[in-house]
N, C-alpha and C positions, 0 to 999 in steps of 0.2 A: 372397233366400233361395231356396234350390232342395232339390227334395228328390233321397232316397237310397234305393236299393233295396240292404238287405243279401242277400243270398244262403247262406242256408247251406248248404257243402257236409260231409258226414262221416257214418261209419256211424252215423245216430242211432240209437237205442233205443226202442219204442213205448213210448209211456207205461203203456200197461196190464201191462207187462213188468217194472214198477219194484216195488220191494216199498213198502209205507207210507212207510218211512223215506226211501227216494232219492226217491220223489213230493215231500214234504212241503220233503226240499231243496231241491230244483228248483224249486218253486213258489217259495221264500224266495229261493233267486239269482236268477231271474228279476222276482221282484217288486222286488229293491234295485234292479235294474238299470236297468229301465222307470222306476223312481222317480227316480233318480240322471238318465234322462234327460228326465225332463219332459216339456214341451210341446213337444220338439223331436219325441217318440214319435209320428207322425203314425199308423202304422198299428203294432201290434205286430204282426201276423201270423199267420202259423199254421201249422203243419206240413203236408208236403206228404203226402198218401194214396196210392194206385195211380195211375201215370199212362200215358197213350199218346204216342208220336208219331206225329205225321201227316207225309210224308214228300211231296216234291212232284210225285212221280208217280201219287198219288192212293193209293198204299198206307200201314199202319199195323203199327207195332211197337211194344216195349216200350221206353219211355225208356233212355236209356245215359248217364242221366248221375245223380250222386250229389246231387244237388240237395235236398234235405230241407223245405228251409223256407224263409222270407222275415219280414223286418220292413221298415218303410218313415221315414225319419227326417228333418228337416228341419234341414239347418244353410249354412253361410253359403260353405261350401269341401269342399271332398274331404277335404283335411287335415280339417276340423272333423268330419268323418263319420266318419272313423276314428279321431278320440280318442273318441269314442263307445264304441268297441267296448273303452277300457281295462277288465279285469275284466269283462267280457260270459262267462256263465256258458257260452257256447256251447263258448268259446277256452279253458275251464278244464282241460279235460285237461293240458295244454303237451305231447303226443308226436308233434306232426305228423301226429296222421289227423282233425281238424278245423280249417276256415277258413272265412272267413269274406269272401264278395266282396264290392264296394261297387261300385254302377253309380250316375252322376247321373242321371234321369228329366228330357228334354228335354219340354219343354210346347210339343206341339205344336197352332200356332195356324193353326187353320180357319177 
């Protein structure tokens, strides 16, 4: 088994921005979804806040990239990692301004 880092990129919405009713959805797709994947849900994640880059000449700016959030999953293939994301509340829009990457997480041994 190896694990997966989702990546989400997309204009999210902060949560404290959502009226009662879109909270309460969101909670419920995201709760089927986590459920639906089990013990594979190694980390569910969490939204990304303010962030910096640090750049390698020793200077720092504001990130440039739409990066939002991460979940971390545990399955047997890449293909398996990405049937995961069938019906992922993330990808619910369908208009092309949210995606979802998958990287496999090499265990690097010291």
């Amino acid at each position: 088994m190896s694990k997966f880092i989702y990546l989400y990129k997309g204009p999210a919405t902060p949560m404290d921005q959502f009226t009662p009713e879109q909270s309460a959805a969101q909670t419920e797709a995201w709760g089927a979804w986590m459920s639906r994947v089990g013990p594979a849900l190694v980390d569910a994640g969490n939204p990304f806040a303010d962030g910096a880059a640090v750049v390698d000449d020793g200077s720092t700016a504001a990130p440039s990239s739409d990066v939002t959030g991460y979940s971390i999953v545990e399955a047997e293939s890449l293909e398996a990692a990405k049937n995961f994301t069938q019906d992922h509340p993330f990808l619910a829009e369908g208009n092309g301004r949210y995606r979802l990457e998958i990287f496999e997480l090499i265990d690097m041994q010291m």
